[in-house]
N, CA, C and O atoms as a GROMACS GRO file, in nm:
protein
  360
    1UNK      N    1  15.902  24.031   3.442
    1UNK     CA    2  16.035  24.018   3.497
    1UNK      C    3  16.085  23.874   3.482
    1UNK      O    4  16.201  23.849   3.449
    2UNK      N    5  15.979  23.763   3.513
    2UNK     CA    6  16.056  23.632   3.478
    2UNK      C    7  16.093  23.618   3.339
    2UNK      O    8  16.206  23.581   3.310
    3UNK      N    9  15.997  23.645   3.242
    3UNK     CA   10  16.103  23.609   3.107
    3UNK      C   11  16.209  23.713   3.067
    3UNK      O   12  16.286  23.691   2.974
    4UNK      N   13  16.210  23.821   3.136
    4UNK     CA   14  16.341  23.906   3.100
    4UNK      C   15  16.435  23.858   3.167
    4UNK      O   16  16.546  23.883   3.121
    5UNK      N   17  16.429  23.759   3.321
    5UNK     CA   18  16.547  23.713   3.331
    5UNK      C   19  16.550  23.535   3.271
    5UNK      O   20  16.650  23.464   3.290
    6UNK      N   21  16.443  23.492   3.209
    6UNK     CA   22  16.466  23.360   3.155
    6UNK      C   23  16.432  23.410   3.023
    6UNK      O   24  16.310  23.394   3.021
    7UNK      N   25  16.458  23.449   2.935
    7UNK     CA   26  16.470  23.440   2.782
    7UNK      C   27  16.488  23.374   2.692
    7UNK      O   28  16.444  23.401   2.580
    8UNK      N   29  16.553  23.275   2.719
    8UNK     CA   30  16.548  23.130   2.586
    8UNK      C   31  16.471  23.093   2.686
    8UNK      O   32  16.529  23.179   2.753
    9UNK      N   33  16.354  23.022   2.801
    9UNK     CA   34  16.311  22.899   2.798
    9UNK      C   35  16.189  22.972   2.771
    9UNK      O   36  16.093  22.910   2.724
   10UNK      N   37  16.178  23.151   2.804
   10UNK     CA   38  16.015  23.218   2.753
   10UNK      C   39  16.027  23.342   2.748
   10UNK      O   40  16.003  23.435   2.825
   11UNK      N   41  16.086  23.325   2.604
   11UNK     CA   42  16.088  23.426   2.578
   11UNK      C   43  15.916  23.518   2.509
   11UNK      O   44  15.812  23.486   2.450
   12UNK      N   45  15.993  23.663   2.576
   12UNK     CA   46  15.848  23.755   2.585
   12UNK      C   47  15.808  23.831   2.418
   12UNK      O   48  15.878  23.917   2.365
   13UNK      N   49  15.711  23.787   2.371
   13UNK     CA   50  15.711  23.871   2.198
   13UNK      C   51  15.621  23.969   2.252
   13UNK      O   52  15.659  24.076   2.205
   14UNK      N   53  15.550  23.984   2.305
   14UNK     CA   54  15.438  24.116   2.364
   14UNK      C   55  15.384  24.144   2.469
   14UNK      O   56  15.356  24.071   2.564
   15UNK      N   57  15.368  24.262   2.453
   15UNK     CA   58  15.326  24.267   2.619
   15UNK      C   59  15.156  24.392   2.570
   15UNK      O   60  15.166  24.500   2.511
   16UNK      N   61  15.046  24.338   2.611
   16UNK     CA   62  14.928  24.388   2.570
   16UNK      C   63  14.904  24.555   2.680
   16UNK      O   64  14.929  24.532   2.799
   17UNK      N   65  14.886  24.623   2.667
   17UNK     CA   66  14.799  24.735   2.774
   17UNK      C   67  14.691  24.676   2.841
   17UNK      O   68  14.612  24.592   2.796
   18UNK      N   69  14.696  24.733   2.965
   18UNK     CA   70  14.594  24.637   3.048
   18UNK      C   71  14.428  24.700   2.983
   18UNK      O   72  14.404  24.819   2.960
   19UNK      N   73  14.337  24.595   2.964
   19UNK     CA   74  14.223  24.556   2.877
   19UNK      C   75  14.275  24.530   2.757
   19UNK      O   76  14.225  24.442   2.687
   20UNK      N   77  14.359  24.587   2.725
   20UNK     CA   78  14.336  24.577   2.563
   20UNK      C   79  14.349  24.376   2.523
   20UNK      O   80  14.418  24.290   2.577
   21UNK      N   81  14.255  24.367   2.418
   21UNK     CA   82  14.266  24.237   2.396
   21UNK      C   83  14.269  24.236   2.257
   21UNK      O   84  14.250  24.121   2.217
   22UNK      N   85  14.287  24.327   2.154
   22UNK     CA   86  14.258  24.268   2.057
   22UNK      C   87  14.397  24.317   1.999
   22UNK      O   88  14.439  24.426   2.038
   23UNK      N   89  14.498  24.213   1.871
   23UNK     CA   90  14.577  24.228   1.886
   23UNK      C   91  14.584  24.234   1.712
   23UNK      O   92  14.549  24.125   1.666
   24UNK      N   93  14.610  24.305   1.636
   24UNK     CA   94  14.616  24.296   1.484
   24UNK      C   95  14.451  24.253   1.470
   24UNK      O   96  14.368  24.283   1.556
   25UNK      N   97  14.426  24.191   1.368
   25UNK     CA   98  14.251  24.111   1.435
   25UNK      C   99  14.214  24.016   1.520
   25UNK      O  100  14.104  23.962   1.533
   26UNK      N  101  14.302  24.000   1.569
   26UNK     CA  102  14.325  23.865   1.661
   26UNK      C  103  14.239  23.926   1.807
   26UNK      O  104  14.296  23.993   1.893
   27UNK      N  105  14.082  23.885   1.813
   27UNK     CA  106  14.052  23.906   1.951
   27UNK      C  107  14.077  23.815   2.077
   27UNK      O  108  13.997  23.732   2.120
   28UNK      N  109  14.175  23.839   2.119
   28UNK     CA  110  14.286  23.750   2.214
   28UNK      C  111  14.144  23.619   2.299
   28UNK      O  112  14.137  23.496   2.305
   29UNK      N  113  14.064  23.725   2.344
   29UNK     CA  114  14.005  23.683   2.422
   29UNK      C  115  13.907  23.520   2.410
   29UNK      O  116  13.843  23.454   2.492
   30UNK      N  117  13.940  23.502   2.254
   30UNK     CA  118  13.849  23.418   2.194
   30UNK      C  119  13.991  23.329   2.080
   30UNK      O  120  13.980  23.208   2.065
   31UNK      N  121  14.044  23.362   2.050
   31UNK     CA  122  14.096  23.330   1.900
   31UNK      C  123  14.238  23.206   1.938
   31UNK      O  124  14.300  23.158   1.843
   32UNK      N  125  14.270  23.174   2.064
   32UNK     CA  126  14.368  23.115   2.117
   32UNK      C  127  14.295  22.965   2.121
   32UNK      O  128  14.178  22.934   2.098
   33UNK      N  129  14.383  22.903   2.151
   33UNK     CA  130  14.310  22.730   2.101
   33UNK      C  131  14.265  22.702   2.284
   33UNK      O  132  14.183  22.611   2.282
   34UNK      N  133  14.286  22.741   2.414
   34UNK     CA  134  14.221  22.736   2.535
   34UNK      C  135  14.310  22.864   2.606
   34UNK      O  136  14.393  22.945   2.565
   35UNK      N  137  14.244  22.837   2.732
   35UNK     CA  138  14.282  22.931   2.852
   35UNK      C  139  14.264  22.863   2.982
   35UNK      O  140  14.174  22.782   3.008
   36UNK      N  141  14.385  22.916   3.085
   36UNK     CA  142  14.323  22.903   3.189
   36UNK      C  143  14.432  23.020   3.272
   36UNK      O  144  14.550  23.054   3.263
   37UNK      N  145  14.316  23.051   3.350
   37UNK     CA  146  14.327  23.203   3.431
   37UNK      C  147  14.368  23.134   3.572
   37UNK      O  148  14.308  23.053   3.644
   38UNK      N  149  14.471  23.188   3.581
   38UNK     CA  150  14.479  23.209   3.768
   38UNK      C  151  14.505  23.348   3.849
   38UNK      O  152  14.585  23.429   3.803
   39UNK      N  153  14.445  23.372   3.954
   39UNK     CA  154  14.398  23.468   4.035
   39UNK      C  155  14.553  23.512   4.108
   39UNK      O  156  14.574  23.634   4.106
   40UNK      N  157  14.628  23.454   4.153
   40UNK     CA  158  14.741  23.475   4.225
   40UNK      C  159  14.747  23.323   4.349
   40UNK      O  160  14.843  23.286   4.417
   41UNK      N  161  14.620  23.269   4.340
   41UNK     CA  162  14.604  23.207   4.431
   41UNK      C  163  14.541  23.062   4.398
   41UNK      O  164  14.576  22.962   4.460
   42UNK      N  165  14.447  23.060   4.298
   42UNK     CA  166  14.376  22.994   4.253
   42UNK      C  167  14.350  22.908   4.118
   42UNK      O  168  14.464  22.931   4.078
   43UNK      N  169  14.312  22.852   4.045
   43UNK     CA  170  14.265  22.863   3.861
   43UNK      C  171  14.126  22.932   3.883
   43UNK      O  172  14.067  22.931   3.991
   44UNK      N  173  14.095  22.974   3.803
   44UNK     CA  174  13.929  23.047   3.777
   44UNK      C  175  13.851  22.945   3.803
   44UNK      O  176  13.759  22.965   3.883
   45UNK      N  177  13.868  22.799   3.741
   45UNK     CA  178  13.793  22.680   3.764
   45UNK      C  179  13.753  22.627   3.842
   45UNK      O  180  13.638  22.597   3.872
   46UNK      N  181  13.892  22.599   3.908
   46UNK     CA  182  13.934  22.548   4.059
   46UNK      C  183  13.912  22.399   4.020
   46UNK      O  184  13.883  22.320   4.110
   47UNK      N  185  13.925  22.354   3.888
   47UNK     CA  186  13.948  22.191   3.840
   47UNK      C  187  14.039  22.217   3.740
   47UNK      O  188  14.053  22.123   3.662
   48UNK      N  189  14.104  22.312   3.719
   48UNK     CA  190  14.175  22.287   3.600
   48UNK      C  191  14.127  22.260   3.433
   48UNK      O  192  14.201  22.219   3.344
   49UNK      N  193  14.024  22.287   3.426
   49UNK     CA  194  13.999  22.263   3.316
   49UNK      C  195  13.971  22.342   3.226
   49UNK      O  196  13.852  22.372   3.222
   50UNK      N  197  14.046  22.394   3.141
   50UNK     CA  198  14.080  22.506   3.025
   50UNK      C  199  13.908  22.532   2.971
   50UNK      O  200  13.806  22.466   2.956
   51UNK      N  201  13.954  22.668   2.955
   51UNK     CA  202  13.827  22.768   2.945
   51UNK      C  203  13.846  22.809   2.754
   51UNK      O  204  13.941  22.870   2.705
   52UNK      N  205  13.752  22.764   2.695
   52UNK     CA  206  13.766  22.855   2.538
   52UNK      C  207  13.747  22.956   2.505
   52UNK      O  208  13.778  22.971   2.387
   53UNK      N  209  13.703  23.061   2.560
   53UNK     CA  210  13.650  23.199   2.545
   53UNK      C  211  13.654  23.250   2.672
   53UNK      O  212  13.605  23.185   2.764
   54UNK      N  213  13.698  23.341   2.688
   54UNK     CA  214  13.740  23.466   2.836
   54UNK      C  215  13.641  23.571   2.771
   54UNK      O  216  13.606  23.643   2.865
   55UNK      N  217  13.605  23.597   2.701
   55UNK     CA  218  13.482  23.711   2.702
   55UNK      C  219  13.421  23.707   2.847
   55UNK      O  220  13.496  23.769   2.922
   56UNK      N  221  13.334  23.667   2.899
   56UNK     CA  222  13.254  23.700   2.995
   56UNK      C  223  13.345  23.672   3.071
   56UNK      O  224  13.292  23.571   3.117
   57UNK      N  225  13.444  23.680   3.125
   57UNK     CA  226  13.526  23.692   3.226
   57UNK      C  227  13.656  23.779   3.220
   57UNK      O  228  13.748  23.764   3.300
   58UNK      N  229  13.656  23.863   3.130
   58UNK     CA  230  13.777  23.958   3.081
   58UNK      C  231  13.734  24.083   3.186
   58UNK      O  232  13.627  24.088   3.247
   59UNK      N  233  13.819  24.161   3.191
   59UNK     CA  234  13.814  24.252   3.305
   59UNK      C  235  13.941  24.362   3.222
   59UNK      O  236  14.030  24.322   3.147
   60UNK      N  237  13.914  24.512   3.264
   60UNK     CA  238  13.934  24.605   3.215
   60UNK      C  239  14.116  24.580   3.280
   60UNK      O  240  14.207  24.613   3.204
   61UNK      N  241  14.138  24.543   3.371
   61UNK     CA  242  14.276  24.511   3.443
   61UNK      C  243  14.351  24.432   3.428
   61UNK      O  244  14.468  24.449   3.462
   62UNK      N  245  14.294  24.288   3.356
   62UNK     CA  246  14.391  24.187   3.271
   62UNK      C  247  14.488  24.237   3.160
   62UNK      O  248  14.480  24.330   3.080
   63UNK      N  249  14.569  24.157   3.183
   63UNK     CA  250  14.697  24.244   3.090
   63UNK      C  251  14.751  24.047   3.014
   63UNK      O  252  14.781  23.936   3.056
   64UNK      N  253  14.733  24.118   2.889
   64UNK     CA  254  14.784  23.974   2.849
   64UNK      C  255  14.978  23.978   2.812
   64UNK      O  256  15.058  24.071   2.803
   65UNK      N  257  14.986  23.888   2.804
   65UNK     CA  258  15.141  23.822   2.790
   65UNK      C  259  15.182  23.716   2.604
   65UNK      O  260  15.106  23.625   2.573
   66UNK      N  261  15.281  23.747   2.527
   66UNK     CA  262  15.224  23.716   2.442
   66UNK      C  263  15.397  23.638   2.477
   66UNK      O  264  15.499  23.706   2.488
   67UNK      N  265  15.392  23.453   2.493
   67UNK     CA  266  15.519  23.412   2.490
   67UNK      C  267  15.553  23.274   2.362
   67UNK      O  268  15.488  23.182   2.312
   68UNK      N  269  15.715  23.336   2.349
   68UNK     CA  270  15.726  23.245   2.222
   68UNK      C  271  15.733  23.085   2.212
   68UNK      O  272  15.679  23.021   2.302
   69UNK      N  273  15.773  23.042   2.145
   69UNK     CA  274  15.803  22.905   2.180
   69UNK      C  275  15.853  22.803   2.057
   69UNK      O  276  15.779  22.837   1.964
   70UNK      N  277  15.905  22.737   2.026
   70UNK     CA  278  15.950  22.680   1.919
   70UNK      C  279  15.877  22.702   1.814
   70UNK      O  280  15.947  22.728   1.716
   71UNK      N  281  15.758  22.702   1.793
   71UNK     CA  282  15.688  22.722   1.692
   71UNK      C  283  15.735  22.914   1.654
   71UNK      O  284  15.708  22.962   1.544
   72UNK      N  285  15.778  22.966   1.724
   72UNK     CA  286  15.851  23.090   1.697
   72UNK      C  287  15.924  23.105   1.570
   72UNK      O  288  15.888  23.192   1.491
   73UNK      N  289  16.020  23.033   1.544
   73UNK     CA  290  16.114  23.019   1.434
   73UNK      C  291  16.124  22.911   1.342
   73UNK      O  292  16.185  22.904   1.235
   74UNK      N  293  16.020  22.790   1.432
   74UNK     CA  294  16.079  22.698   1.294
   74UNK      C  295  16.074  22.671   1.186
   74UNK      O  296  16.150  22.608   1.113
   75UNK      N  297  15.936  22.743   1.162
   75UNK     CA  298  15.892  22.776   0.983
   75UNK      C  299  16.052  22.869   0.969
   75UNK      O  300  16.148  22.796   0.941
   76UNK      N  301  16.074  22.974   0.982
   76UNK     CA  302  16.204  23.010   0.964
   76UNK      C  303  16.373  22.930   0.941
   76UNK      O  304  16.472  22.953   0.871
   77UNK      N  305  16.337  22.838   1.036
   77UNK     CA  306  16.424  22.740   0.971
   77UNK      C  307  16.425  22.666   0.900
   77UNK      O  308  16.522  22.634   0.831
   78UNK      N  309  16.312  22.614   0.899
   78UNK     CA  310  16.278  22.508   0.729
   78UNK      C  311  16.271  22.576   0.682
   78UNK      O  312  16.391  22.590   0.657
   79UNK      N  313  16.197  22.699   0.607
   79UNK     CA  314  16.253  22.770   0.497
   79UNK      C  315  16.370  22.811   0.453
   79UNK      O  316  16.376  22.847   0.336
   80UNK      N  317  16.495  22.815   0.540
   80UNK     CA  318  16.597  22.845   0.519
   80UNK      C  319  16.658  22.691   0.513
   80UNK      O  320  16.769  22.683   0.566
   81UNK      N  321  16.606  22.572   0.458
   81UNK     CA  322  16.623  22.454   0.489
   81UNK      C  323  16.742  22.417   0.588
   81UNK      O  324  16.845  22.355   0.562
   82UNK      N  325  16.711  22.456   0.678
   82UNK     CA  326  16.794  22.465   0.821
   82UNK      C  327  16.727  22.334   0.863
   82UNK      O  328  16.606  22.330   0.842
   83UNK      N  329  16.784  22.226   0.916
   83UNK     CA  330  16.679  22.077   0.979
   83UNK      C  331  16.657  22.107   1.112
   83UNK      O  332  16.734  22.159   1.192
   84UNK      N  333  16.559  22.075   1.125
   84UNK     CA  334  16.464  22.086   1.323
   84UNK      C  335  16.481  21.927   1.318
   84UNK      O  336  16.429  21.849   1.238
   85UNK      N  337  16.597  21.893   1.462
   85UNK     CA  338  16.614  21.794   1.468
   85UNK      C  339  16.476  21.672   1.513
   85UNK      O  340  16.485  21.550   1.495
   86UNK      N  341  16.380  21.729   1.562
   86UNK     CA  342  16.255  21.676   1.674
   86UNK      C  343  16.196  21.625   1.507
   86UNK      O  344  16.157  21.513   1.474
   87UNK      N  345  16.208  21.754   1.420
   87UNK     CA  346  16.095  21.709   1.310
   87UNK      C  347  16.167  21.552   1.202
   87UNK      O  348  16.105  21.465   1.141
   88UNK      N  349  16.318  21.573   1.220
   88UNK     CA  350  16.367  21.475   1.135
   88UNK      C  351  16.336  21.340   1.208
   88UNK      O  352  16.314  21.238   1.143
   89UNK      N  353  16.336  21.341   1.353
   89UNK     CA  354  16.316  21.226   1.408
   89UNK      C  355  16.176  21.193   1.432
   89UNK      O  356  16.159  21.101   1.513
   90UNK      N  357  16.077  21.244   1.384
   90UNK     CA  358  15.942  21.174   1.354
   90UNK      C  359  15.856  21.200   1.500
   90UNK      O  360  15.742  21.156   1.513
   0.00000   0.00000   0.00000
């Protein structure tokens, strides 16, 4: 519900079935550059410090969220040699 009512600042590209983790070959659970899980209340850590692999902590009830973000389109715009102002300014 938050990115259906915020859509440009996050916007939503997928929405997983709860367990499912593996996404094209992409096993979510492992293949993302970190993680960090929060409970409703908590981080999993409870220091904050990003987790590389959720395997042993994945649960049949996690539902992943797949959100976009500039890196969304901007190969799309340089190919269409469209200029990304951030990239012209170094």
């Amino acid at each position: 519900m938050f990115c259906q009512r915020n859509p440009k600042s996050c916007p939503l590209i997928e929405v997983l079935d709860p367990g499912q983790y593996m996404h094209g070959d992409i096993d979510i659970r492992k293949h993302v550059h970190s993680y960090r899980m929060f409970d409703g209340k908590e981080w999993s850590d409870n220091k904050g410090q990003k987790i590389s692999d959720l395997t042993d902590l994945w649960t049949d009830d996690l539902v992943t969220f797949m959100l976009g973000c500039s890196f969304s389109f901007e190969e799309a715009l340089i190919n269409a040699n469209i200029p990304v102002r951030h990239m012209e300014l170094g």
